[in-house]
Kinemage of the C-alpha trace (Angstrom):
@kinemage 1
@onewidth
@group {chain A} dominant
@subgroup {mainchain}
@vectorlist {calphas} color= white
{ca unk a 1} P -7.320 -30.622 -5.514
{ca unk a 2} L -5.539 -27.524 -7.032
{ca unk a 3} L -8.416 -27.085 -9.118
{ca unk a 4} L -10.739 -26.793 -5.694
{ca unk a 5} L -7.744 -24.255 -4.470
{ca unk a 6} L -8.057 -22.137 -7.049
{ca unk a 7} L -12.127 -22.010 -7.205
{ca unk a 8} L -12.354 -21.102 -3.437
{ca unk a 9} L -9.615 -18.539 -3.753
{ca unk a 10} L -11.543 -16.844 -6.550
{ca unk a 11} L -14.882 -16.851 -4.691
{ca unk a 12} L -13.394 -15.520 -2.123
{ca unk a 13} L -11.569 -12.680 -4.200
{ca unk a 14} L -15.514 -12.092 -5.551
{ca unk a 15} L -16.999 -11.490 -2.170
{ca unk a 16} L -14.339 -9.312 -1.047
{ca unk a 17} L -14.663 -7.238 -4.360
{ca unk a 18} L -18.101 -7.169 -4.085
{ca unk a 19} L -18.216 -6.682 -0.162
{ca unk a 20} L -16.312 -3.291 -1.471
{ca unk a 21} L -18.407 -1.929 -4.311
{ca unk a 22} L -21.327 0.112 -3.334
{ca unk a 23} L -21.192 2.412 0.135
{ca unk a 24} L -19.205 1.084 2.559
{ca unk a 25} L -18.392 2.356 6.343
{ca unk a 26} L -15.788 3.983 7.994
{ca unk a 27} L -15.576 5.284 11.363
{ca unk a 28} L -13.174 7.245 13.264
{ca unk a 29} L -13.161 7.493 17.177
{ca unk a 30} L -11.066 9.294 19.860
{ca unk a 31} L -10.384 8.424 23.272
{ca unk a 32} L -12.147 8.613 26.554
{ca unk a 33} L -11.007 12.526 27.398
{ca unk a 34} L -12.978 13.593 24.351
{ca unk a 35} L -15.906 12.068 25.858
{ca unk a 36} L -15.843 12.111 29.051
{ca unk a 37} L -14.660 15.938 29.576
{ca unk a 38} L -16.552 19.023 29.681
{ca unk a 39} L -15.593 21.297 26.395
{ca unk a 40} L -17.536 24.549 26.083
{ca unk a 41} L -17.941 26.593 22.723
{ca unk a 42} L -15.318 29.292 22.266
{ca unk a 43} L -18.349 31.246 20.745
{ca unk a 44} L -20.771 31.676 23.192
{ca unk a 45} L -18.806 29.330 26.471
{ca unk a 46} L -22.334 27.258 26.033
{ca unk a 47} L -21.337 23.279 26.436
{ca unk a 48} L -20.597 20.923 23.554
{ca unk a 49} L -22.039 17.783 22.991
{ca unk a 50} L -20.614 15.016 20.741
{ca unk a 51} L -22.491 13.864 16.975
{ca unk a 52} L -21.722 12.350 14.549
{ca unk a 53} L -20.932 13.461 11.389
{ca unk a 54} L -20.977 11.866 8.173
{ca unk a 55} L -19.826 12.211 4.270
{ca unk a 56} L -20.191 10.372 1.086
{ca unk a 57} L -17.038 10.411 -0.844
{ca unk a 58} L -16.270 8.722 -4.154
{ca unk a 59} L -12.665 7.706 -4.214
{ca unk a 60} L -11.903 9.119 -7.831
{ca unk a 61} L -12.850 12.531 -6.868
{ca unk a 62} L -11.488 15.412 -5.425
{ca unk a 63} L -12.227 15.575 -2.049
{ca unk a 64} L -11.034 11.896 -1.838
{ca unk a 65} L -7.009 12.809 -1.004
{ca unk a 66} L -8.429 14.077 2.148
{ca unk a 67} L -9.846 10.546 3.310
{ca unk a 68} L -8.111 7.298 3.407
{ca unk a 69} L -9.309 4.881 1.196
{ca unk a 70} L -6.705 1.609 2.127
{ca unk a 71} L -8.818 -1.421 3.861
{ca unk a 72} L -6.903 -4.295 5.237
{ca unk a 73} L -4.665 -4.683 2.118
{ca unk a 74} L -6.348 -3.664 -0.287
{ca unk a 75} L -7.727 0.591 -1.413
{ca unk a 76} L -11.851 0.678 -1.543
{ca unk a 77} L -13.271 2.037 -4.549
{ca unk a 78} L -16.590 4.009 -5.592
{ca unk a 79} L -18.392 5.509 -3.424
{ca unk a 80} L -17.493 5.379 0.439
{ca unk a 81} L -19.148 6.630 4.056
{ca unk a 82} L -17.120 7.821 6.141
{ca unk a 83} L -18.313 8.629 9.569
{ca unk a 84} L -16.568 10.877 12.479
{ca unk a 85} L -17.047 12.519 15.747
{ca unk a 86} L -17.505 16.302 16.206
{ca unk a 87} L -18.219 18.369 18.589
{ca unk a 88} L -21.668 20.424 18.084
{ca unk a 89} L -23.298 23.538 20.074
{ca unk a 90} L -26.633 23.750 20.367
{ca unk a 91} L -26.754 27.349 21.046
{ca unk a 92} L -24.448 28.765 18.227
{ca unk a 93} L -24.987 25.936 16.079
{ca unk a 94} L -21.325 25.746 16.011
{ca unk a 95} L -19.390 22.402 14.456
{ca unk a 96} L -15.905 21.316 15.620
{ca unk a 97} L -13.879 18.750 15.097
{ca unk a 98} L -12.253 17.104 18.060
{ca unk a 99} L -8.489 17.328 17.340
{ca unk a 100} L -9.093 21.466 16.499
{ca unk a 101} L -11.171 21.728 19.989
{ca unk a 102} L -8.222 19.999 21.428
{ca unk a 103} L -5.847 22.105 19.935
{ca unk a 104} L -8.245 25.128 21.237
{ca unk a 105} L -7.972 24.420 24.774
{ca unk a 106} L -4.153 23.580 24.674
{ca unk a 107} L -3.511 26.908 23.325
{ca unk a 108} L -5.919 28.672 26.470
{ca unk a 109} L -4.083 26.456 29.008
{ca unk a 110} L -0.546 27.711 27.566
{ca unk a 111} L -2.302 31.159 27.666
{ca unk a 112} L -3.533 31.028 30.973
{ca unk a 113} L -0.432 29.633 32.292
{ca unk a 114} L 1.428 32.711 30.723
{ca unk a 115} L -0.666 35.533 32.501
{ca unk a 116} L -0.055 33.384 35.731
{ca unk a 117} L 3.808 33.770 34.962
C-alpha cells in the first residue's frame, strides 16, 4: 500500500517536472478601466488600442530578475513565455505599458487640476 503511495507520488512529481520544462505560459492582465477607457498617445493624442505583447525568457539569464519565475509552489525553469498587455498606437507606432500610461494620465489630471487652482 505504501509502496502504491510512493509510485503515484513520484509520477506525479514527473508530470509536474515535465509539465515545466520546455516553454511554458504566463499572462498578466489588468482590470476593466484599462480596457474599457479611452487612452490617447501622449505623442501624437491619436487613440491607443490594447496588444499583446510577448517575451521568451530563460530563467538563468539576465533579464530573468525582471520576471517572476515562482508557480504554485514551486520556481519554473528553462525557458519561459511570458505574455502582457500594452498599449500600442497605430499612428506613432508608439508601445506602452499599462501601469506607465496610468501613471501618465494621473500626473495630467494632478496637472490640470493645478492650473484650475
Amino acid at each position: 500500500m505504501l509502496k502504491v503511495w510512493f509510485q503515484n507520488m513520484n509520477q506525479k512529481r514527473k508530470e509536474r517536472i515535465r509539465n515545466l520544462k520546455g516553454i511554458q505560459g504566463y499572462s498578466k492582465s489588468y482590470s476593466i478601466s484599462a480596457r474599457i477607457g479611452e487612452h490617447y498617445c501622449r505623442v501624437c493624442n491619436e487613440l491607443l488600442m490594447i496588444n499583446k505583447k510577448d517575451k521568451i525568457i530563460n530563467s538563468e539569464s539576465d533579464e530573468a530578475k525582471d520576471f517572476d519565475f515562482s508557480f504554485d509552489e514551486s520556481r519554473m525553469i528553462g525557458n519561459i513565455k511570458f505574455s502582457w498587455d500594452v498599449y500600442h498606437c497605430a499612428k506613432c507606432d508608439l508601445y506602452v505599458s499599462i501601469k506607465e500610461q496610468r501613471r501618465y494620465e494621473r500626473e495630467q489630471r494632478r496637472l490640470l487640476r493645478a492650473q484650475k487652482k
